[in-house]
SELUM-5549 format. One record per residue (C-alpha): x, y, z. Coordinates in pm, whole numbers, plus 50000, padded with zeros to 5 digits. Each point is the difference from the previous one (the first is absolute). Layout:
N
XYZ/...
//
This chain:
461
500005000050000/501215032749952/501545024350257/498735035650067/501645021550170/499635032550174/500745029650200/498784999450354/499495030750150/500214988550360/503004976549926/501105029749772/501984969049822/498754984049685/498224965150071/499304967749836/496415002449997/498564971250229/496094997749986/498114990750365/498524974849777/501284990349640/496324993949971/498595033249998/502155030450015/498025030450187/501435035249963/498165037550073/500855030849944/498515031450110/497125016049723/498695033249955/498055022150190/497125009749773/499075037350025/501605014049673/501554982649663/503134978049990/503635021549941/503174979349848/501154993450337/496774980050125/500354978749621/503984992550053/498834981850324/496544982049810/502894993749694/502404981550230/497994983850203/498214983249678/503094993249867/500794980250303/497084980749999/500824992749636/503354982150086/498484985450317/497254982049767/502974985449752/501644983850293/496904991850245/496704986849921/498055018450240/500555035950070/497635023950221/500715033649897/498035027250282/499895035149936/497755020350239/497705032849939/500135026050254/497225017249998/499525012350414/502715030650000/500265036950070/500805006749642/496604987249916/497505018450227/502095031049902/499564990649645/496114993950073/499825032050133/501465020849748/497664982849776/496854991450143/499794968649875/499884970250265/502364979550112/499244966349849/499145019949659/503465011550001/501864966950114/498004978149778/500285023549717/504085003250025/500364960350065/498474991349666/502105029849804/503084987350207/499214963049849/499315014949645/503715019649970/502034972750154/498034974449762/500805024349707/503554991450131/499674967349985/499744996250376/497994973950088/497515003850278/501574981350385/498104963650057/498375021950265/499605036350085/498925001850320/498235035150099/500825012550316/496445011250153/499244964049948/502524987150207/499035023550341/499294968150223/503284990949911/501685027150098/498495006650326/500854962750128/504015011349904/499705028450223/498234978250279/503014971049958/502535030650018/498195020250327/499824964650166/503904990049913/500715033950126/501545019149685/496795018949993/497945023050220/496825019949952/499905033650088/497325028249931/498164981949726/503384991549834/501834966149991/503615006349971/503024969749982/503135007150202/502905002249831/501994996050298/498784965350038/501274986749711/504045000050013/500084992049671/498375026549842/502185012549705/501034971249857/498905000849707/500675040149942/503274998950181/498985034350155/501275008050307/497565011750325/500015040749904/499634990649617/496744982050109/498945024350157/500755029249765/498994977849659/496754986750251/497845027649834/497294996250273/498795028750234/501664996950391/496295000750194/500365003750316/498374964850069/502874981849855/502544982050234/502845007149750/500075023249676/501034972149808/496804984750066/497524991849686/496674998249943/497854969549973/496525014850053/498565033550020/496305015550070/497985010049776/497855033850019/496254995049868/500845014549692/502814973549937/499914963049874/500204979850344/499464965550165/498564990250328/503314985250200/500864994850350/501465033049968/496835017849863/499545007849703/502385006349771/502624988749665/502874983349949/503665011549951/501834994949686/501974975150099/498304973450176/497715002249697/502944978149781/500834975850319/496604988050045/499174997349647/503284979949923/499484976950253/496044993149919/500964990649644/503354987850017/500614986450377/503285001050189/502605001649887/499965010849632/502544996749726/500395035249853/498805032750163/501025033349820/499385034449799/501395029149920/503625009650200/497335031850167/498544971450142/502734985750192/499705025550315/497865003350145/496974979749900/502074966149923/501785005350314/497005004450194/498034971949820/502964975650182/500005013450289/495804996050005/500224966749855/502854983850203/499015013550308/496454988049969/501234964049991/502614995950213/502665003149752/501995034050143/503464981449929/499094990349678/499975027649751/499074975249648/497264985050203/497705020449790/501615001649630/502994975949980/501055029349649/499625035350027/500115011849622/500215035749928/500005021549708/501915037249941/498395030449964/499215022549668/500905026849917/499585024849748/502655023949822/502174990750276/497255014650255/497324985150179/496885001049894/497545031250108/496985014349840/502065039050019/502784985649870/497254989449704/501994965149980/497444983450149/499004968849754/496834980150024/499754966249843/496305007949895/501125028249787/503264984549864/498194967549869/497445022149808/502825010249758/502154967249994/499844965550001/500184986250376/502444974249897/502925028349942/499225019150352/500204965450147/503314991949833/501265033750131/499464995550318/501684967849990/503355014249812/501795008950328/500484968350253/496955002150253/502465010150268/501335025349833/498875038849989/498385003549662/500205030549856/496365003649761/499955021649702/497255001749690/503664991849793/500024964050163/496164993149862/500885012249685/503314978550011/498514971150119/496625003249747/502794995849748/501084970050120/496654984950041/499055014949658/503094976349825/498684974350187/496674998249891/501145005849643/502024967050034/497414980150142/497565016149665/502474984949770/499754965950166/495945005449984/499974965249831/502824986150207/497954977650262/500774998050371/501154962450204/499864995350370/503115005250175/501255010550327/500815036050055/503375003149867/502994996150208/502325034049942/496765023150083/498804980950302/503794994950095/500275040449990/497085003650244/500654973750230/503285017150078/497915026950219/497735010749724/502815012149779/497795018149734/503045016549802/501414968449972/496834983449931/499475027849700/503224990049831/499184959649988/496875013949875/501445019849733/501994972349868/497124974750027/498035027149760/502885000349752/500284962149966/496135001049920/500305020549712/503094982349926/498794964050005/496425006649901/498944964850200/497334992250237/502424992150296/501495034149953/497195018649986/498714978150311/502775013150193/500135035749920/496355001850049/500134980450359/502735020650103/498465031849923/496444983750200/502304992950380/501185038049988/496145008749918/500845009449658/498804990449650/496394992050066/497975017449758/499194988349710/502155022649701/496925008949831/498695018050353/503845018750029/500145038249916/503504999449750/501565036450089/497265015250203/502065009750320/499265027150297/500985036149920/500114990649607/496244999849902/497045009850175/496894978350128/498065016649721/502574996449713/499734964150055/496315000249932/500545018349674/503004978749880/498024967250045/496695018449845/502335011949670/501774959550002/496044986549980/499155024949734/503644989549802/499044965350069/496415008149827/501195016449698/502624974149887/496804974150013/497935026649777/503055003349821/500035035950072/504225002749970/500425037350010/497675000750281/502584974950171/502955020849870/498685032250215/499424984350256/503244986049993/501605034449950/498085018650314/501534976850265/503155010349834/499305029750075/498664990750358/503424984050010/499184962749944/500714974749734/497174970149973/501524961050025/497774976349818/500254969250244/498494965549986/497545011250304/499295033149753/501575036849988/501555018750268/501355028450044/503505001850119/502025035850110/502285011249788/
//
């Protein structure tokens, strides 16, 4: 069988992945909180993640892949406020646009996507296991855990006690024993979303949210927890310290997720992203423009653990590439495809830590021995190696040749493919200077037509 391996952010050593069960591999990783639409950074995390469950499901033949929904959260009832619309409208409406982009990037939706209001009962029995093991006290409404109480704390950050406390971003209340102290419950005012506790009524904090929700649909302990590196302090510190201390485990720091996996942030033009800065990008406007297969394979170009630096330039580079792709896999049209195993040098690229660069070369060459050899096992391979990197899955007649982000409008589309029907209609009426013009204005718009086997398309020139 082969060997993954990867980076372990609370070894901080790279691992020979070893599955709880060889069985049925369980990872999680840490979703969105749906109040607005999805930027880059949110879709690097969906993008790796999938692509992780993608190699997982070569090698193992049962994978659960959870993904949760946050939709309890400040950011919300401020975001329900500012536009009168109610809570549930808003979270329901920004979970399914959340599934639509990352599907347009070829994300697939987790085995299960657990939604946090649902899993309240859950939650409140953590902070009952924690008060009664004594990491966790209630105190004017609030339940808070006690940092204090858990020596370990830090170990998967590495900060050190002031860092905590500085990086904690949590108010010191005077009902807290020590400022490091977090939140696991809070009240609710009448006017908030709440749930009758032992504590009154009240919500959750973020991050027993992702503990209980893990351990409902994955029990203890896990293979693979992760997200982005923003994660790493202090919510995944804090979901150890809930979920080992709830159960005994307070020496025991993988007693939760044997793998912490994290990806590195994005940036853009070198800066990070703010709406004043106006480098802010959404998926949900990007993919109206592109194909979701190029943004995907952008955010993919730098190794997940590295910073990646996002730039319109890398969709347009990488729509290229995807572009000569599909144009080889047109000319083998009536080339058919065999069964075969997803080839060795792409999967042997990823399972080296998800080593995407390395993964696109082997990919490159697999492309060029396709046109080369014209053969059904070469095609095969290309094609399947594309598929594990979440690539190549449109059919060619569905791909927009040349249309990429920044080059050609939304509405320019519409009136290419309304003047390639009309082309199409006057070569059957036999209408050839008709065809001619139209030919000559997307010249002039700056595009030549290619007459392919799936019909024309227009390609930038």
């Amino acid at each position: 069988m082969p060997k993954l391996r990867l980076y372990n952010s609370l070894t901080r050593e790279k691992e020979e992945f070893s599955p709880l069960d060889p069985g049925h591999v369980r990872v999680y990783a840490c979703g969105p909180t749906v109040y607005n639409y999805a930027h880059i950074g949110n879709a690097r995390m969906a993008v790796v993640f999938d692509l992780l469950a993608n190699v997982l499901r070569s090698i193992y033949p049962k994978v659960t892949y959870v993904s949760n929904i946050t939709d309890v959260d400040d950011k919300i009832m401020v975001a329900a406020k500012e536009s009168g619309e109610a809570i549930d409208a808003i979270t329901r409406k920004f979970e399914t646009i959340y599934n639509e982009d990352m599907a347009a990037l070829g994300v697939a939706k987790p085995d299960v996507q657990p939604r946090a209001t649902e899993h309240i009962k859950e939650m409140i029995a953590l902070c009952e296991a924690l008060i009664e093991r004594g990491h966790a006290y209630a105190a004017e409404g609030h339940v808070l855990f006690n940092v204090p109480s858990f020596p370990a704390y830090g170990g998967l950050s590495g900060r050190s006690r002031d860092e905590q406390i500085a990086g904690a971003r949590v108010d010191v209340a005077p009902y807290k024993k020590d400022p490091a102290d977090f939140v696991l419950w809070k009240p609710s005012t009448p006017d908030q979303p709440g749930w009758n506790s032992p504590w009154g009524r009240g919500r959750p904090g973020w991050h027993i949210e992702c503990s209980a929700m893990a351990e409902k649909h994955l029990g203890l302990p896990f293979d693979i927890h992760g997200g982005g590196a923003d994660l790493k302090f202090p919510h995944h510190e804090n979901e150890i310290a809930q979920s080992c201390c709830a159960h005994g485990n307070e020496k025991n720091l993988s007693a939760f997720a044997k793998m912490w996996v994290h990806n590195g942030f994005v940036t853009v033009g070198g800066e990070k992203m703010s709406k004043s800065l106006g480098n802010f990008l959404l998926v949900h406007d990007l993919i109206k423009d592109t194909e979701g297969e190029a943004l995907r394979m952008a955010l993919m170009s730098a190794h997940y653990r590295q910073p990646l630096d996002f730039s319109i330039e890398k969709i347009h580079e990488y729509k290229r590439v995807l572009d000569k792709f599909y144009r080889i896999l047109s000319d083998l049209g009536d080339v058919p495809d065999v069964e075969i195993s997803v080839p060795n040098t792409v999967i042997e690229s990823l399972l080296d830590d998800l080593n995407t660069p390395k993964a696109y070369a082997a990919l490159n060459l697999l492309a060029k021995e396709a046109q080369q050899e014209k053969t059904p096992l070469a095609k095969s391979k290309f094609l399947l190696g594309g598929r594990v990197l979440g690539l190549l899955k449109k059919n060619v007649s569905d791909w927009r040749f040349g249309v990429v982000f920044n080059e050609i409008t939304h509405d320019e589309v519409k009136a290419i493919d309304s003047l390639l029907v009309e082309r199409e209609a006057a070569k059957k009426n036999k209408d050839f200077k008709r065809a001619d013009e139209i030919r000559d204005e997307l010249k002039a718009m700056g595009f030549a037509i290619e007459d392919t086997p799936e019909g024309p398309k227009a390609r930038k020139i």
